[in-house]
N, C-alpha and C positions, 0 to 999 in steps of 0.2 A: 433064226431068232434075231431081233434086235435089239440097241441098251435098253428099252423099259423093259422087256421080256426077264433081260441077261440081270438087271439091277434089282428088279422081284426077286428074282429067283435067289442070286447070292448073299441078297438080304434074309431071306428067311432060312438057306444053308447055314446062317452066321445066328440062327434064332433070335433077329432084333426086329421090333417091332419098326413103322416110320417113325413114330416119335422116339424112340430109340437113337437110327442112326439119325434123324437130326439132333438131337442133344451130342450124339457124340462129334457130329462135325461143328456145332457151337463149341465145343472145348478147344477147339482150333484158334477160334476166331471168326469163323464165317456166319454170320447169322443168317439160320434157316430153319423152315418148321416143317412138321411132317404134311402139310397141304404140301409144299413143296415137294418132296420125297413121293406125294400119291402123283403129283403133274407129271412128274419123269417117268414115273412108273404108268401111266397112263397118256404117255408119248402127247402130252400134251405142253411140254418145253424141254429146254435139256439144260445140263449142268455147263456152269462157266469155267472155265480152265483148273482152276483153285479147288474147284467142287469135287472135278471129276478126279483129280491128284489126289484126295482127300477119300474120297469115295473109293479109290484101288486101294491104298492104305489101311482103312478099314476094313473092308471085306476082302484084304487082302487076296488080291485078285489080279490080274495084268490088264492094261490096256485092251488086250484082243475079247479078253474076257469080260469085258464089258460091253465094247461097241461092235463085237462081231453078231 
């Protein structure tokens, strides 16, 4: 598998929808929408440093478990 596969996947383990967890990483401060959340998940960009920190924390998940 790889991150859009792994970030599907433990997004809908966490039952949030994309618009979902982009409001929840906007509670952060990071502005993002869930076009954005379908790009990553359809390995079509990937998250910037802050993102993908925010993105473990939420889906409460490890590093490996994302980008393995």
């Amino acid at each position: 598998m790889n991150f859009s596969q792994n970030l599907k996947e433990l997004r809908i383990k966490k039952n949030l929808t994309q618009e979902q967890l982009a409001s929840l990483i906007c509670s952060y401060g990071i502005r993002i929408t869930k076009f954005t959340i379908r790009d990553y998940e359809q390995n079509k960009t990937r998250p910037k440093f802050e993102t993908l920190e925010l993105l473990k924390r939420i889906l409460d998940c490890t590093y490996d478990d994302l980008l393995k």
